[in-house]
C-alpha positions as CSV (number, residue, x, y, z in Angstrom):
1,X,119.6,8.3,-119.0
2,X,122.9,8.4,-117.2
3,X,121.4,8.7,-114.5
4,X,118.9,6.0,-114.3
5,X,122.3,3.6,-114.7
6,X,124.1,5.6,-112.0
7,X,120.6,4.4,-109.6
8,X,120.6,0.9,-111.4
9,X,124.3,0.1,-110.7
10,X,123.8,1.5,-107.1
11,X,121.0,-1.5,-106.6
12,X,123.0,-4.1,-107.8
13,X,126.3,-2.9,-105.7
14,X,124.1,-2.9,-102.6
15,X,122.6,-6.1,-103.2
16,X,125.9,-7.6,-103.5
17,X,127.0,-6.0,-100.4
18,X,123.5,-7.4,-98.6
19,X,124.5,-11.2,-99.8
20,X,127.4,-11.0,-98.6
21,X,126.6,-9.9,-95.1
22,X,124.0,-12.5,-95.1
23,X,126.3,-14.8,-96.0
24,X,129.1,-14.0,-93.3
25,X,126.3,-13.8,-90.6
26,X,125.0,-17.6,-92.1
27,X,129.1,-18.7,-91.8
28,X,129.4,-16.9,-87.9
29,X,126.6,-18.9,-86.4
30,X,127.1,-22.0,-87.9
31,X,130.9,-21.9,-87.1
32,X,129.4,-20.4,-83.3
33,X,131.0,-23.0,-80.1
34,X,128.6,-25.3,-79.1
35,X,129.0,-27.8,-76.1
36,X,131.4,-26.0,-74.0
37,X,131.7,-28.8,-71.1
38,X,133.5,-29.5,-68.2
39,X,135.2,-33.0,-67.6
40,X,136.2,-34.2,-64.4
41,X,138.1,-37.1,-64.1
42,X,139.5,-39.0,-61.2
43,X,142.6,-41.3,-61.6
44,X,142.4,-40.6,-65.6
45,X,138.7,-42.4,-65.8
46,X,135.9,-39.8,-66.5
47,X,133.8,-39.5,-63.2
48,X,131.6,-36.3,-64.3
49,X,131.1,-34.8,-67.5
50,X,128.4,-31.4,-67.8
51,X,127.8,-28.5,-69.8
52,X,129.5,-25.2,-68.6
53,X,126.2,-23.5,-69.1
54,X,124.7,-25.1,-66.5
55,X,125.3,-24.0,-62.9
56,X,126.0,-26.8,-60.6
57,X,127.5,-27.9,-57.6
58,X,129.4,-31.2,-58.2
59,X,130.8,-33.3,-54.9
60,X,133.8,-35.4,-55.8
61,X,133.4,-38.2,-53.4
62,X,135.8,-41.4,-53.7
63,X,136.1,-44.7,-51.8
64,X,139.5,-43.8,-49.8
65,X,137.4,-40.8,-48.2
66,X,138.8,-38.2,-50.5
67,X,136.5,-35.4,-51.1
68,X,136.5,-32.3,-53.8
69,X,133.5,-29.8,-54.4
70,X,133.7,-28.4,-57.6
71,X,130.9,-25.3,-58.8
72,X,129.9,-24.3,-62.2
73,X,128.6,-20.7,-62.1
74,X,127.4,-18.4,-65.2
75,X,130.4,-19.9,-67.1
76,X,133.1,-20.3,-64.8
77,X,134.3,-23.3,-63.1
78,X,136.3,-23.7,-59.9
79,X,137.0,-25.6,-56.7
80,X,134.9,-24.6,-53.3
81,X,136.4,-27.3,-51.0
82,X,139.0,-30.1,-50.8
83,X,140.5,-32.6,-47.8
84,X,143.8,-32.6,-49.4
85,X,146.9,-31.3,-47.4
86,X,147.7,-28.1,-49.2
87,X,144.8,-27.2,-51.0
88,X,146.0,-25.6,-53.6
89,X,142.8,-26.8,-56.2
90,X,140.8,-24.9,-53.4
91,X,143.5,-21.4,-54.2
92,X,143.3,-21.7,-58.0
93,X,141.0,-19.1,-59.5
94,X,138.2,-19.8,-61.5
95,X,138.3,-21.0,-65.0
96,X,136.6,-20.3,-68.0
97,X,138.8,-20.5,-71.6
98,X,138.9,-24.0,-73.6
99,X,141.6,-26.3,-71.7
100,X,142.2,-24.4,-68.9
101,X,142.2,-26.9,-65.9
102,X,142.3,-27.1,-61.9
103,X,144.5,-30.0,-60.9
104,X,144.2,-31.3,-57.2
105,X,147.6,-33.5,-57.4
106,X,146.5,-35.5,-53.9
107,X,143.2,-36.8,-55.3
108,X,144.3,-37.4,-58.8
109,X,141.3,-34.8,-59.8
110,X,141.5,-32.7,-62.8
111,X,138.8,-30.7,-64.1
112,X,138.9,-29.5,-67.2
113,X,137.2,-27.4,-69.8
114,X,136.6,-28.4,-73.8
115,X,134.9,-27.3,-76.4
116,X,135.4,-23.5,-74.7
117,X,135.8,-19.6,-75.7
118,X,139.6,-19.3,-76.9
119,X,141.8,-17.1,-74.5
120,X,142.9,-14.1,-76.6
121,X,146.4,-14.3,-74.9
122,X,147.3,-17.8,-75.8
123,X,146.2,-17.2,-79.5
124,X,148.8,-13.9,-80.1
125,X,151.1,-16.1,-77.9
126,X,150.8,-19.0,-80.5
């Protein structure tokens, strides 16, 4: 008889632990990141706005002649090509982690991403 409980109580334990990994699997996709965009903006108004998952090639073109190329590429972000003096948007490396930006200070061009995978580092920095 004992042993009938010892199998009875065994059921129940692993039934427990089932529900709860169903449970924490339920909470992980429903708390997963959607969204993850980039935003460019031009003198502070939003000129572009486009998912990160989606490769493109966006041309920055304003009405002075000032000129940015911007790619998006398997979920990285960064500047091809600029007409500003010291290019250093052009130098940045790519991007990827929520807020991380490329600044072209000439052109008054940010581009930024929100909504993105946290970067490790600057969570244990915080």
């Amino acid at each position: 008889m004992g042993n009938k409980m010892l199998k009875r109580n065994d059921m129940i334990m692993m039934g427990i632990v089932l529900l709860i990994a169903l449970i924490s699997l339920g909470f992980f996709f429903l708390n997963k990141k959607e969204g993850s965009a980039v935003i460019i903006t031009v003198d502070g108004e939003i000129y572009q706005q486009t998912e990160l998952d989606q490769n493109n090639t966006i041309k920055i073109k304003q009405d002075n002649g000032d000129y940015n190329e911007v790619i998006i590429e398997d979920g990285y972000v960064w500047m091809t090509d600029a007409d500003c003096p010291d290019k250093l948007c052009v130098k940045h490396n790519k991007i990827h982690y929520d807020h991380e930006t490329i600044v072209c200070l000439p052109h008054k061009v940010v581009v930024e991403i929100v909504g993105g995978e946290e970067n490790t580092v600057d969570i244990i920095a915080k």
